[in-house]
mmJSON file of the N, C-alpha and C atoms, coordinates in Angstrom:
{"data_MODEL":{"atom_site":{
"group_PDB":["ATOM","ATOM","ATOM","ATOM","ATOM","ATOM","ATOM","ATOM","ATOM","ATOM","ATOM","ATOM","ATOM","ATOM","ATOM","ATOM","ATOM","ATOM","ATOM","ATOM","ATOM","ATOM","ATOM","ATOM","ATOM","ATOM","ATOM","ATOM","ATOM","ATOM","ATOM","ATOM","ATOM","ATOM","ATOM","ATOM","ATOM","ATOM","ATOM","ATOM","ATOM","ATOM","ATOM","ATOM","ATOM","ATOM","ATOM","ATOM","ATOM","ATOM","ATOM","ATOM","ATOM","ATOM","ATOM","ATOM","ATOM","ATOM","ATOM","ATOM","ATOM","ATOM","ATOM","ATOM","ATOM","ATOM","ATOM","ATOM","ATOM","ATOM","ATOM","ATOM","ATOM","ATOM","ATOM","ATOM","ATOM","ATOM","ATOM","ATOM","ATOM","ATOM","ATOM","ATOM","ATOM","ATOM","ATOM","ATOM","ATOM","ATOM","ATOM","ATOM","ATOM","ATOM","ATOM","ATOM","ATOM","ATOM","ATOM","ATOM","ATOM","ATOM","ATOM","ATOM","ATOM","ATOM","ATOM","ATOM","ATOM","ATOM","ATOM","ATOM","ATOM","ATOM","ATOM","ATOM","ATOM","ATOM","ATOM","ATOM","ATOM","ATOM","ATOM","ATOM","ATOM","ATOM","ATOM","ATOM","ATOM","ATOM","ATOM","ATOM","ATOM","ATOM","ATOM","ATOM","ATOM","ATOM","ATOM","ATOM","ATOM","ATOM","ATOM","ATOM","ATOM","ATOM","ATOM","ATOM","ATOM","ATOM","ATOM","ATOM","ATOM","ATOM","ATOM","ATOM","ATOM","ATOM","ATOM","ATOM","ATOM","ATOM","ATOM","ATOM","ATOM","ATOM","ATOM","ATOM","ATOM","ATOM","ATOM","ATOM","ATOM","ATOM","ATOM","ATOM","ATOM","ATOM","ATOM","ATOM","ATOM","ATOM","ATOM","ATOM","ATOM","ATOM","ATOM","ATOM","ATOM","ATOM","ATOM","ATOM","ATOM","ATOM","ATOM","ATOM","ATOM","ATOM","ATOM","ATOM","ATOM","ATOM","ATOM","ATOM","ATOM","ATOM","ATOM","ATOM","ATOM","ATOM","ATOM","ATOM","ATOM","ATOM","ATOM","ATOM","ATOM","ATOM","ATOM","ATOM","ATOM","ATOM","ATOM","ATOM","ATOM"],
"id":[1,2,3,4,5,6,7,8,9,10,11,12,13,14,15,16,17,18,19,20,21,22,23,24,25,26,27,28,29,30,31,32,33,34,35,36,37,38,39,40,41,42,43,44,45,46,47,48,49,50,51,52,53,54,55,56,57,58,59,60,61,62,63,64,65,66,67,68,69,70,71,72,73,74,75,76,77,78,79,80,81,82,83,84,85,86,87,88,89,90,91,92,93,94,95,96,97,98,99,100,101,102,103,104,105,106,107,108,109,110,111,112,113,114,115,116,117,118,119,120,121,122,123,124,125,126,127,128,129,130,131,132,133,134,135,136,137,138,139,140,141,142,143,144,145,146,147,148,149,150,151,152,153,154,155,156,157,158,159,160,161,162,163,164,165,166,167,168,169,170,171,172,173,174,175,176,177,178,179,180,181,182,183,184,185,186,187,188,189,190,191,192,193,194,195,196,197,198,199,200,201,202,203,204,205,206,207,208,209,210,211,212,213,214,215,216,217,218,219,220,221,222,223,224,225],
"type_symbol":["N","C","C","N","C","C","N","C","C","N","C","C","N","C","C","N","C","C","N","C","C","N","C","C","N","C","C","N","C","C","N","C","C","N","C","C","N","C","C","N","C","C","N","C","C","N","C","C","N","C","C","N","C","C","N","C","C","N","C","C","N","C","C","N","C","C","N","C","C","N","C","C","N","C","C","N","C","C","N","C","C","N","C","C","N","C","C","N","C","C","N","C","C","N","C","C","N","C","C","N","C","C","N","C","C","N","C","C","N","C","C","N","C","C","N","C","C","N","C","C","N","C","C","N","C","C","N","C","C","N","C","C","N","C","C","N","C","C","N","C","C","N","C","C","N","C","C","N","C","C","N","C","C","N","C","C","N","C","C","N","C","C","N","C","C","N","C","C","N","C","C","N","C","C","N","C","C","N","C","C","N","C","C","N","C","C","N","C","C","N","C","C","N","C","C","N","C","C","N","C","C","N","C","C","N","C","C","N","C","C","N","C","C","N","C","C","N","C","C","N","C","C","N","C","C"],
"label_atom_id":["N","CA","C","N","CA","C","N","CA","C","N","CA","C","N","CA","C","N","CA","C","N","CA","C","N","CA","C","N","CA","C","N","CA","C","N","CA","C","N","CA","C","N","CA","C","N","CA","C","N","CA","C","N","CA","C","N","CA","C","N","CA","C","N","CA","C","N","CA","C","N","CA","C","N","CA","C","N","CA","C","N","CA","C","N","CA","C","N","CA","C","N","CA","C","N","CA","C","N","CA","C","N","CA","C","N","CA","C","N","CA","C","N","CA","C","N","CA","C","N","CA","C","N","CA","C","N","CA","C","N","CA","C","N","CA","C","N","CA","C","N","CA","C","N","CA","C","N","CA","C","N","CA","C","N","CA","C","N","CA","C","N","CA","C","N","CA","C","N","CA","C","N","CA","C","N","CA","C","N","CA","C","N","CA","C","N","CA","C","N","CA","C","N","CA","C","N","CA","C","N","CA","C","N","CA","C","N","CA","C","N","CA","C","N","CA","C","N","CA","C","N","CA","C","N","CA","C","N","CA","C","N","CA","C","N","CA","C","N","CA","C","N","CA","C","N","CA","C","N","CA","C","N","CA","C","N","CA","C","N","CA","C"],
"label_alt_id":[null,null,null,null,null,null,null,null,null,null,null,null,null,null,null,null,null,null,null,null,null,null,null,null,null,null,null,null,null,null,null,null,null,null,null,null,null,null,null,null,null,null,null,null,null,null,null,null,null,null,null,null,null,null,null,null,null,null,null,null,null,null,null,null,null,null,null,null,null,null,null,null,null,null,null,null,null,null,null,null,null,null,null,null,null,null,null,null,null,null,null,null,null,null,null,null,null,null,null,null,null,null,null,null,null,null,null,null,null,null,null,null,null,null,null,null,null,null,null,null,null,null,null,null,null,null,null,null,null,null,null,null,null,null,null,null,null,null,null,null,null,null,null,null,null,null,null,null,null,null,null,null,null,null,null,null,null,null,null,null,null,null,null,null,null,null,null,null,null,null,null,null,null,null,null,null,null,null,null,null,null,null,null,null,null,null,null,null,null,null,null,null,null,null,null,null,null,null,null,null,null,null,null,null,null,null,null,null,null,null,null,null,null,null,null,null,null,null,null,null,null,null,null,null,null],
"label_comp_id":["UNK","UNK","UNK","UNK","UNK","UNK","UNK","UNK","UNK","UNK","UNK","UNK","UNK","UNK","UNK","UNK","UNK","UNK","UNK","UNK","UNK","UNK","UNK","UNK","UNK","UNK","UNK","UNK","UNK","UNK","UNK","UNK","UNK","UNK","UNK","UNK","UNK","UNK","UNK","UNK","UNK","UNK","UNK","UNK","UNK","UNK","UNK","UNK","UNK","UNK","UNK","UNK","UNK","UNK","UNK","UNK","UNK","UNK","UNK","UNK","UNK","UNK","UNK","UNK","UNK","UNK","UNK","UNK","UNK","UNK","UNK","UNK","UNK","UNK","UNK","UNK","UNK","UNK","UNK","UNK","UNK","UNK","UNK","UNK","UNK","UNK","UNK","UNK","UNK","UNK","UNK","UNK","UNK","UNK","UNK","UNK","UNK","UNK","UNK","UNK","UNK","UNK","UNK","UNK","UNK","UNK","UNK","UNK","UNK","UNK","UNK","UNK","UNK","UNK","UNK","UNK","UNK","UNK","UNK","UNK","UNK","UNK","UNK","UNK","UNK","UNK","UNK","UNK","UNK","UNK","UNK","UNK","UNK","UNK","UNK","UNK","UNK","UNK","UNK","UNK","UNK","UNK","UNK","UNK","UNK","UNK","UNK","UNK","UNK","UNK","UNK","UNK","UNK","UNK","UNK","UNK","UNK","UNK","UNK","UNK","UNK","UNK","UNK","UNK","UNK","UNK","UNK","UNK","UNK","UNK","UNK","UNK","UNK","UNK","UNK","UNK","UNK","UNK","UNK","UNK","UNK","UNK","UNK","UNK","UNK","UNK","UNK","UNK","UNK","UNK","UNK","UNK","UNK","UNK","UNK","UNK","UNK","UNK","UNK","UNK","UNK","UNK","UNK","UNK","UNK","UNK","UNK","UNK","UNK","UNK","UNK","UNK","UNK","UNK","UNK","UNK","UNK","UNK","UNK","UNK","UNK","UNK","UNK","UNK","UNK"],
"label_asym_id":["A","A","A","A","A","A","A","A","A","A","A","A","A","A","A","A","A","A","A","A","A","A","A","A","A","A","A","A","A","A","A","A","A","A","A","A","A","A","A","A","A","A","A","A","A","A","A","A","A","A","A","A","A","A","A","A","A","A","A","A","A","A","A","A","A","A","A","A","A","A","A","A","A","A","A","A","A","A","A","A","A","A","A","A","A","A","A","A","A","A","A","A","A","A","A","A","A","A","A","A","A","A","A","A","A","A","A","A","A","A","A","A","A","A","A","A","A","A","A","A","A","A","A","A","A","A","A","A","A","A","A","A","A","A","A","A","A","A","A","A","A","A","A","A","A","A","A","A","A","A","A","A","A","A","A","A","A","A","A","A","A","A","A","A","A","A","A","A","A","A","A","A","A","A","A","A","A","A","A","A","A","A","A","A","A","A","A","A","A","A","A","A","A","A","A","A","A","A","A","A","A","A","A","A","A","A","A","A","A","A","A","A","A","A","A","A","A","A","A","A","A","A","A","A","A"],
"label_entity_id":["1","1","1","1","1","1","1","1","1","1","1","1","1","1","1","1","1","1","1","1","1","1","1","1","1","1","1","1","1","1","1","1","1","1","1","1","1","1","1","1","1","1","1","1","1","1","1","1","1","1","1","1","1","1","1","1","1","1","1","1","1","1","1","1","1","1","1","1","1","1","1","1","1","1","1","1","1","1","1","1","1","1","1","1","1","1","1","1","1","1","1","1","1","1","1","1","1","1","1","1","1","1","1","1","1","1","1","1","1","1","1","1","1","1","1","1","1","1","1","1","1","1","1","1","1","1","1","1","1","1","1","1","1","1","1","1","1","1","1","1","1","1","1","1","1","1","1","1","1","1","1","1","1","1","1","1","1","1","1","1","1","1","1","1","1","1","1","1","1","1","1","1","1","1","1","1","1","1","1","1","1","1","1","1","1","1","1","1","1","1","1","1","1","1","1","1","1","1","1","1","1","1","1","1","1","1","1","1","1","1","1","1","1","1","1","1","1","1","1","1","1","1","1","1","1"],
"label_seq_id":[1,1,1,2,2,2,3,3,3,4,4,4,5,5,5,6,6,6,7,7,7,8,8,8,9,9,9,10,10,10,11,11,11,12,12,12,13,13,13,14,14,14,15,15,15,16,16,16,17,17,17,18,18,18,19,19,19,20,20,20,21,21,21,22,22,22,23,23,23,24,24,24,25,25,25,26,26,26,27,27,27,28,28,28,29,29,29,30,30,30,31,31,31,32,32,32,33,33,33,34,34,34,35,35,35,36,36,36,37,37,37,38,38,38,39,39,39,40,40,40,41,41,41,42,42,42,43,43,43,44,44,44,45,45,45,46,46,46,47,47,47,48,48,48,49,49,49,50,50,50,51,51,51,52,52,52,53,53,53,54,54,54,55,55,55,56,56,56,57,57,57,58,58,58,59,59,59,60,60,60,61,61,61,62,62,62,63,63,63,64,64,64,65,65,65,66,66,66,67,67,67,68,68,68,69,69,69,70,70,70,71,71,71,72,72,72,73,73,73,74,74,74,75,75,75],
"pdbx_PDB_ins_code":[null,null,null,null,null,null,null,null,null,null,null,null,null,null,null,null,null,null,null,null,null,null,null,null,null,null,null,null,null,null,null,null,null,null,null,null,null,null,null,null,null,null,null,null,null,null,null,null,null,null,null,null,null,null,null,null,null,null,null,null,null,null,null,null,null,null,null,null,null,null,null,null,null,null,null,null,null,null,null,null,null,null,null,null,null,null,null,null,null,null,null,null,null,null,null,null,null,null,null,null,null,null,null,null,null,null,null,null,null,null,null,null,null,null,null,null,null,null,null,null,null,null,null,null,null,null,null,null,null,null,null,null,null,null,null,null,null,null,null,null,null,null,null,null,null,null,null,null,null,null,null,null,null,null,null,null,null,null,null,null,null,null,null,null,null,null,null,null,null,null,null,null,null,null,null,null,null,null,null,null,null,null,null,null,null,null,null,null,null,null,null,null,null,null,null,null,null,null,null,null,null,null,null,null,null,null,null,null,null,null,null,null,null,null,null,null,null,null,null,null,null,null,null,null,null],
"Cartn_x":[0.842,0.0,0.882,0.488,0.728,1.012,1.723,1.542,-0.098,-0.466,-1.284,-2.64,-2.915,-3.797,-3.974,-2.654,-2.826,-2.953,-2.396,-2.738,-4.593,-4.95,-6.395,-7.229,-6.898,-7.192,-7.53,-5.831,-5.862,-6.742,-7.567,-8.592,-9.639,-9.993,-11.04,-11.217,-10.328,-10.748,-10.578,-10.258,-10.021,-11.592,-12.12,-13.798,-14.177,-14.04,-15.088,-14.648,-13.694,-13.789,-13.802,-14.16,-14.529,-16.101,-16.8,-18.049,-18.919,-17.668,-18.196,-17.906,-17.022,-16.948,-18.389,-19.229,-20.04,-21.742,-21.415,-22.651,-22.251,-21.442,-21.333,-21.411,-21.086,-21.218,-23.082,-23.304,-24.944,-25.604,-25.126,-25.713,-25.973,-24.676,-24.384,-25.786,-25.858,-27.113,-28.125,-28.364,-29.769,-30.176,-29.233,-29.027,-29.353,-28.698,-29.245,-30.693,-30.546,-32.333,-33.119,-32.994,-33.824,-34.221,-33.09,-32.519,-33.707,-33.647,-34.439,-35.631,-36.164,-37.785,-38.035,-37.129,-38.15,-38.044,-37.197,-37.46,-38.575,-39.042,-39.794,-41.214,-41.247,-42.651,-42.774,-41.821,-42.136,-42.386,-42.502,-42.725,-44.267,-44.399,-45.899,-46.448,-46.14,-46.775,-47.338,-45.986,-46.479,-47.025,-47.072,-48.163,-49.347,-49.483,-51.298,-51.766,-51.04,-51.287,-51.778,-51.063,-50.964,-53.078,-52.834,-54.149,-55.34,-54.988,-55.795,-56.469,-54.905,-55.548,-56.558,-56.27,-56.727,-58.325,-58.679,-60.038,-60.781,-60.247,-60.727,-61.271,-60.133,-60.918,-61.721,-62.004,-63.298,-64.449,-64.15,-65.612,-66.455,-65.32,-65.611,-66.544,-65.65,-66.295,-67.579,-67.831,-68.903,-70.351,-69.708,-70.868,-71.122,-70.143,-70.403,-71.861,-71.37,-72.197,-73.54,-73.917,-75.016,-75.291,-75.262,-75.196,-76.488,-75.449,-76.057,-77.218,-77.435,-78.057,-79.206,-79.396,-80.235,-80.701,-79.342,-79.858,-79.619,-79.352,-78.652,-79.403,-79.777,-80.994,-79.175,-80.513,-78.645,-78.856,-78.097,-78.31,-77.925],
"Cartn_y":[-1.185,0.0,1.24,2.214,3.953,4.277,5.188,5.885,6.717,7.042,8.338,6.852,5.655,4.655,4.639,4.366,3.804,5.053,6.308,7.411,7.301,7.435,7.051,6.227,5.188,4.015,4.202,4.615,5.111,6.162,7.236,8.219,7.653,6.595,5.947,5.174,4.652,3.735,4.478,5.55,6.293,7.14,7.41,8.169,6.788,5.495,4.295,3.985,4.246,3.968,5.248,6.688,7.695,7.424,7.315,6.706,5.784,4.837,3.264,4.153,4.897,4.971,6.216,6.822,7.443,6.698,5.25,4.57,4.001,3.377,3.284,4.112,5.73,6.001,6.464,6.515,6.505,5.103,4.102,3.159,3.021,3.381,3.959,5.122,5.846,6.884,6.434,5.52,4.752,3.272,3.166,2.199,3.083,4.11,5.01,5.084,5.947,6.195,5.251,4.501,2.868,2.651,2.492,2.067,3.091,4.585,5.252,5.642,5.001,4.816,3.663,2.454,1.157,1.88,2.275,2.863,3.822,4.589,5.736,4.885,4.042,2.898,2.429,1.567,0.862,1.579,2.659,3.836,3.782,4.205,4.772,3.148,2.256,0.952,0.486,1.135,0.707,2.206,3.339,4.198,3.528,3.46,2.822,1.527,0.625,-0.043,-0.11,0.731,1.836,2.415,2.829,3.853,2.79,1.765,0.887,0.121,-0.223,-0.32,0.552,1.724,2.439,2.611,2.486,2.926,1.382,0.396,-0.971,-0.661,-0.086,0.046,0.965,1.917,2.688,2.304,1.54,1.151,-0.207,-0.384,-1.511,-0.411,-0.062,1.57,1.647,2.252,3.145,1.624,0.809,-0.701,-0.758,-0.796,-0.8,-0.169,1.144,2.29,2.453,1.509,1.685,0.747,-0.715,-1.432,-1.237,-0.724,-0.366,0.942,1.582,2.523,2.203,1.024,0.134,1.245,1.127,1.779,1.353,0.167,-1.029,-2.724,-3.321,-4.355,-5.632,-5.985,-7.215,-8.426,-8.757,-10.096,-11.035],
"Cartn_z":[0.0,0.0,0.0,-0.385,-0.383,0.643,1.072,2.058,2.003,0.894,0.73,1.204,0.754,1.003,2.322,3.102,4.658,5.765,4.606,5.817,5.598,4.349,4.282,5.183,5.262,5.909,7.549,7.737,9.339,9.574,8.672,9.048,9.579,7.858,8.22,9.496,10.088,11.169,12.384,12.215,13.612,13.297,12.772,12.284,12.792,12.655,13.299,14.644,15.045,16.777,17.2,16.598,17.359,17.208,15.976,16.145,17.145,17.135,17.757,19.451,19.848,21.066,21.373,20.062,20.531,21.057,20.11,20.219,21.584,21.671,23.708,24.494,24.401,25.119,25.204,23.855,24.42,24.706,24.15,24.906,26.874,26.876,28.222,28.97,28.712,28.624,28.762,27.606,27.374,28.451,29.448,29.935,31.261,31.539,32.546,33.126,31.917,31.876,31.724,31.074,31.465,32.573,33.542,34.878,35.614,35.481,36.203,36.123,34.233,34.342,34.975,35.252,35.567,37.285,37.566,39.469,39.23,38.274,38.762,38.039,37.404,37.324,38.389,39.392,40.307,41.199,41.742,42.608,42.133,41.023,40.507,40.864,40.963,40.93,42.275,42.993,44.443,45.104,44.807,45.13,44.561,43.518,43.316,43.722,44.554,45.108,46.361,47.328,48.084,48.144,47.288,46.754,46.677,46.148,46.221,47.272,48.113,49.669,50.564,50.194,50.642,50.55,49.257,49.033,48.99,49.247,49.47,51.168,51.845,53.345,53.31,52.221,52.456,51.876,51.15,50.563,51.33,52.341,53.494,54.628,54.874,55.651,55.512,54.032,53.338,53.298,53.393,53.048,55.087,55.463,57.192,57.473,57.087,57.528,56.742,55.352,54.962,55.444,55.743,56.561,58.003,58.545,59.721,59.615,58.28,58.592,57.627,57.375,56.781,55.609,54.263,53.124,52.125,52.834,51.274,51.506,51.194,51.225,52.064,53.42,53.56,52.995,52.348,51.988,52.501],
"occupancy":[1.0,1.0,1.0,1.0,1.0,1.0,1.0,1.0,1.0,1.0,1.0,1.0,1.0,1.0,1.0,1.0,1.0,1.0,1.0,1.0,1.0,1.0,1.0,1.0,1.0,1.0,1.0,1.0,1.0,1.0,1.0,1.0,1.0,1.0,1.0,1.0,1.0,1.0,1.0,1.0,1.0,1.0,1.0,1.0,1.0,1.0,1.0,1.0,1.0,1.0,1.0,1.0,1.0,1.0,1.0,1.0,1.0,1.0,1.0,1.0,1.0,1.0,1.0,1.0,1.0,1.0,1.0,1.0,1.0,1.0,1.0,1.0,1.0,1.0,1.0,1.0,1.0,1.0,1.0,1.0,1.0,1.0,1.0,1.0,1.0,1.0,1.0,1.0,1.0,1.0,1.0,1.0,1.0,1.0,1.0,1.0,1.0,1.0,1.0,1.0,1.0,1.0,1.0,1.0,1.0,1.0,1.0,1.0,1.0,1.0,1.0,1.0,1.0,1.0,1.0,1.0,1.0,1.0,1.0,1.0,1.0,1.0,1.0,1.0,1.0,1.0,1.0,1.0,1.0,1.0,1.0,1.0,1.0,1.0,1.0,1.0,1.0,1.0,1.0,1.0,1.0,1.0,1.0,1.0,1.0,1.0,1.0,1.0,1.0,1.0,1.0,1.0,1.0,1.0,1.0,1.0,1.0,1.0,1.0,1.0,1.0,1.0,1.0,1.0,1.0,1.0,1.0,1.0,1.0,1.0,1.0,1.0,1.0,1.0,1.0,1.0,1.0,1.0,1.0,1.0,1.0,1.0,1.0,1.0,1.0,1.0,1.0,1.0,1.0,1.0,1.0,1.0,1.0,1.0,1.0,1.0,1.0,1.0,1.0,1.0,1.0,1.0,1.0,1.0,1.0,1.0,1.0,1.0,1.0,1.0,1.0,1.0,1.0,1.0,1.0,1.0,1.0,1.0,1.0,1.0,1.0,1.0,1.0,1.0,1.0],
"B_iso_or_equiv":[0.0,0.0,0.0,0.0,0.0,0.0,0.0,0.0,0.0,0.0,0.0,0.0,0.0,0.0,0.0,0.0,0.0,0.0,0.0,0.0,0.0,0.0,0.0,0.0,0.0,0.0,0.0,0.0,0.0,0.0,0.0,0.0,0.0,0.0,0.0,0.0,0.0,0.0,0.0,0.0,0.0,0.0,0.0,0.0,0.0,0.0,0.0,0.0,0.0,0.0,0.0,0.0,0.0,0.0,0.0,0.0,0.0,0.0,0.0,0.0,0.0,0.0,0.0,0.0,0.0,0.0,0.0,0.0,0.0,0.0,0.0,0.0,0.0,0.0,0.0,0.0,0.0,0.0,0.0,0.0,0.0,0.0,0.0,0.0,0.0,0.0,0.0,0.0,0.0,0.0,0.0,0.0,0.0,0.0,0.0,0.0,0.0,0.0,0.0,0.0,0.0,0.0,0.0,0.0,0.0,0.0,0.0,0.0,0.0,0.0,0.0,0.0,0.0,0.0,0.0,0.0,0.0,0.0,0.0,0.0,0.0,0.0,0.0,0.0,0.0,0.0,0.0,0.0,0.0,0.0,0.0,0.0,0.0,0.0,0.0,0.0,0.0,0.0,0.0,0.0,0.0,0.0,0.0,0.0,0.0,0.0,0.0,0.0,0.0,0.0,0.0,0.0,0.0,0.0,0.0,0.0,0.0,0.0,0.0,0.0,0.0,0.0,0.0,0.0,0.0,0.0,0.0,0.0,0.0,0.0,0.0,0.0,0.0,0.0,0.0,0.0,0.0,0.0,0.0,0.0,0.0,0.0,0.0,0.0,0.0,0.0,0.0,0.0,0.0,0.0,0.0,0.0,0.0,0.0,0.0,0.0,0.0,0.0,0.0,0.0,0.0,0.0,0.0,0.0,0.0,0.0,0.0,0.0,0.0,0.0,0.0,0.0,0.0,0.0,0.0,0.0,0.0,0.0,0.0,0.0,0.0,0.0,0.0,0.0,0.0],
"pdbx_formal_charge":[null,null,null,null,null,null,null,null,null,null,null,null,null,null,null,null,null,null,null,null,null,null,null,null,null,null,null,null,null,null,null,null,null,null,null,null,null,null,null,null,null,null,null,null,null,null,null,null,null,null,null,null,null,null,null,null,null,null,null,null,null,null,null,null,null,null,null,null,null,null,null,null,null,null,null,null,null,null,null,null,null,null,null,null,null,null,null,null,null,null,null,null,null,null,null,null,null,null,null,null,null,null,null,null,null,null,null,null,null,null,null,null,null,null,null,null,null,null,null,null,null,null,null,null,null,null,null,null,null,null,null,null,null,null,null,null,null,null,null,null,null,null,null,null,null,null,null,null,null,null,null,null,null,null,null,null,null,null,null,null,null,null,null,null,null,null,null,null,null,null,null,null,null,null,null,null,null,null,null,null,null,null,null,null,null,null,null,null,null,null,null,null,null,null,null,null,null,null,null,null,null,null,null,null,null,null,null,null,null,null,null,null,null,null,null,null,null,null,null,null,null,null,null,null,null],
"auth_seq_id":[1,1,1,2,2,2,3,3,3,4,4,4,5,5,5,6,6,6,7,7,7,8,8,8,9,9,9,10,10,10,11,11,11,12,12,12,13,13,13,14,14,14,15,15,15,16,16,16,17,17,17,18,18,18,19,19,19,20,20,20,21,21,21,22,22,22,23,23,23,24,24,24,25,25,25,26,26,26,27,27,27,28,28,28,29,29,29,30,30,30,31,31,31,32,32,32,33,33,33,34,34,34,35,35,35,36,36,36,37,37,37,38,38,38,39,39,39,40,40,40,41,41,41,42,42,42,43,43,43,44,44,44,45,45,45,46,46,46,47,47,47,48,48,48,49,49,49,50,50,50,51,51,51,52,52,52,53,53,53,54,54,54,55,55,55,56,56,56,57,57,57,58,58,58,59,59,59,60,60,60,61,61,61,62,62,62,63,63,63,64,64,64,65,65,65,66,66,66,67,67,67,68,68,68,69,69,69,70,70,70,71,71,71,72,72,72,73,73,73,74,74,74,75,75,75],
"auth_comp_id":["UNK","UNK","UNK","UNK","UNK","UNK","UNK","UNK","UNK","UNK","UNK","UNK","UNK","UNK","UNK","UNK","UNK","UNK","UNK","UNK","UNK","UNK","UNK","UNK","UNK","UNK","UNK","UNK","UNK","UNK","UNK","UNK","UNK","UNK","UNK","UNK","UNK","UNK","UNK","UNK","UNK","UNK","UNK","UNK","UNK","UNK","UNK","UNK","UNK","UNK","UNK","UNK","UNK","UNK","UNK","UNK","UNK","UNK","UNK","UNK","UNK","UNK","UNK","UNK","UNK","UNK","UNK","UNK","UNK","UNK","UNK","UNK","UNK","UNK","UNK","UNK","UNK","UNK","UNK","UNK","UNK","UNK","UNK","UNK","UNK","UNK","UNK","UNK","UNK","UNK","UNK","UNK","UNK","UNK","UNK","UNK","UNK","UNK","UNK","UNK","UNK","UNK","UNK","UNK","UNK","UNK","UNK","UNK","UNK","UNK","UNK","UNK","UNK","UNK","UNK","UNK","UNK","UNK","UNK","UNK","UNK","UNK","UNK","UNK","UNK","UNK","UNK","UNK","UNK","UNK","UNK","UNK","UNK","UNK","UNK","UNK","UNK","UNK","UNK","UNK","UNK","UNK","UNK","UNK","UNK","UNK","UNK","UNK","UNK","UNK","UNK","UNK","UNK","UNK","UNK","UNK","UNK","UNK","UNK","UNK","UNK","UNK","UNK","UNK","UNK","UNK","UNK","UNK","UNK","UNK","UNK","UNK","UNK","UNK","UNK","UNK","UNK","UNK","UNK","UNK","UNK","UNK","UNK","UNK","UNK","UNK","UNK","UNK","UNK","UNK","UNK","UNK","UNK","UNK","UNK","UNK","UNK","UNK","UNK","UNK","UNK","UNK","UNK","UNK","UNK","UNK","UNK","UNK","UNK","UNK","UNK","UNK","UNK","UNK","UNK","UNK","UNK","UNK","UNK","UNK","UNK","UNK","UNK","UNK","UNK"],
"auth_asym_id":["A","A","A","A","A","A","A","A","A","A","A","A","A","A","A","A","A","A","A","A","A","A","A","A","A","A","A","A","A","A","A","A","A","A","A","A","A","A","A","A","A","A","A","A","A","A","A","A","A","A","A","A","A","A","A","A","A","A","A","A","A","A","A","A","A","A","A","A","A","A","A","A","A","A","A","A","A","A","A","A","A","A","A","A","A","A","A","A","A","A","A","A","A","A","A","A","A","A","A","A","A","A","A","A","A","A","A","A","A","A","A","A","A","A","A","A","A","A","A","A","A","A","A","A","A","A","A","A","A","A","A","A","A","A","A","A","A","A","A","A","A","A","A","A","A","A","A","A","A","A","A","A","A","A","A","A","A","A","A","A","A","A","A","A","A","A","A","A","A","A","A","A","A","A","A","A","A","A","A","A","A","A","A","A","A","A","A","A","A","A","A","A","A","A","A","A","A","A","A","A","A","A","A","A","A","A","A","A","A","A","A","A","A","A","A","A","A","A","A","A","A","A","A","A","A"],
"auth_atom_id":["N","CA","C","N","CA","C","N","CA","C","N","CA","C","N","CA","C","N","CA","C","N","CA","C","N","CA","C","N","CA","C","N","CA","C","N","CA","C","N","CA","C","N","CA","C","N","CA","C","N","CA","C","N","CA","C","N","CA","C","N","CA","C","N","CA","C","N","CA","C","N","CA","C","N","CA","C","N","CA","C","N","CA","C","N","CA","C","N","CA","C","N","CA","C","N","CA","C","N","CA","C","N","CA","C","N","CA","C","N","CA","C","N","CA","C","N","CA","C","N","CA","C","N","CA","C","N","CA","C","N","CA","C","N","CA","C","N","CA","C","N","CA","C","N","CA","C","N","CA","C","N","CA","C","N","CA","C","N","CA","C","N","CA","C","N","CA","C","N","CA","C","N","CA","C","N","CA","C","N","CA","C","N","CA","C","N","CA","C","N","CA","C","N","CA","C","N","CA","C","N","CA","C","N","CA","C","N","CA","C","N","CA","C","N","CA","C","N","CA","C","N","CA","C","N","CA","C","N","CA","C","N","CA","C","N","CA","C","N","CA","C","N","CA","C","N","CA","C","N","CA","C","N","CA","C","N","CA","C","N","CA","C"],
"pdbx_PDB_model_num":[1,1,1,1,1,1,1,1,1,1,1,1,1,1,1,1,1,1,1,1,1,1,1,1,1,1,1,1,1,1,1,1,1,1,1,1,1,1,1,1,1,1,1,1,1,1,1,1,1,1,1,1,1,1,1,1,1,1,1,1,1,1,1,1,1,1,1,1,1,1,1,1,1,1,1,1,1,1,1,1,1,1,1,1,1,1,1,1,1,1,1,1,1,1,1,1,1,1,1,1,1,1,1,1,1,1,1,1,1,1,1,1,1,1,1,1,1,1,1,1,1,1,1,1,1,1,1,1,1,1,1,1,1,1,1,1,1,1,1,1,1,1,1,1,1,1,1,1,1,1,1,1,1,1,1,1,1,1,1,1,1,1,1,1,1,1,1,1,1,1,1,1,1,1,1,1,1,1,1,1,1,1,1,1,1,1,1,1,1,1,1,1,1,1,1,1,1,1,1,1,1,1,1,1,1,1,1,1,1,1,1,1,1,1,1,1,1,1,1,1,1,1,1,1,1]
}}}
């Protein structure tokens, strides 16, 4: 080969591991943020679970109290 070929050559492959080191480093990124939507889902998952408990004991509540205030037929 040329000198004028392999100085070529050597551009080219130094443009593909400056490339290749940009797709890692966003892979990197994208691996991040991944990481901190599945924590900020499981948060939202176990608040509405949470929420759920919650209005399960009120509608226990709310049946108590019609219940006793004879406005719901007992079966």
């Amino acid at each position: 080969m040329t000198a004028e070929t392999e100085s070529l050559m050597l551009e080219i492959l130094k443009r593909l591991q400056g490339d290749t080191s940009e797709i890692k480093q966003d892979m990197r990124d994208l691996k991040v943020r991944t990481g901190l939507l599945e924590g900020h889902l499981a948060s939202l998952l176990t608040a509405q679970h949470h929420t759920n408990e919650r209005l399960d004991r009120l509608n226990d509540r709310v049946e108590r109290i019609e219940r006793r205030l004879e406005l719901v037929e007992i079966k």
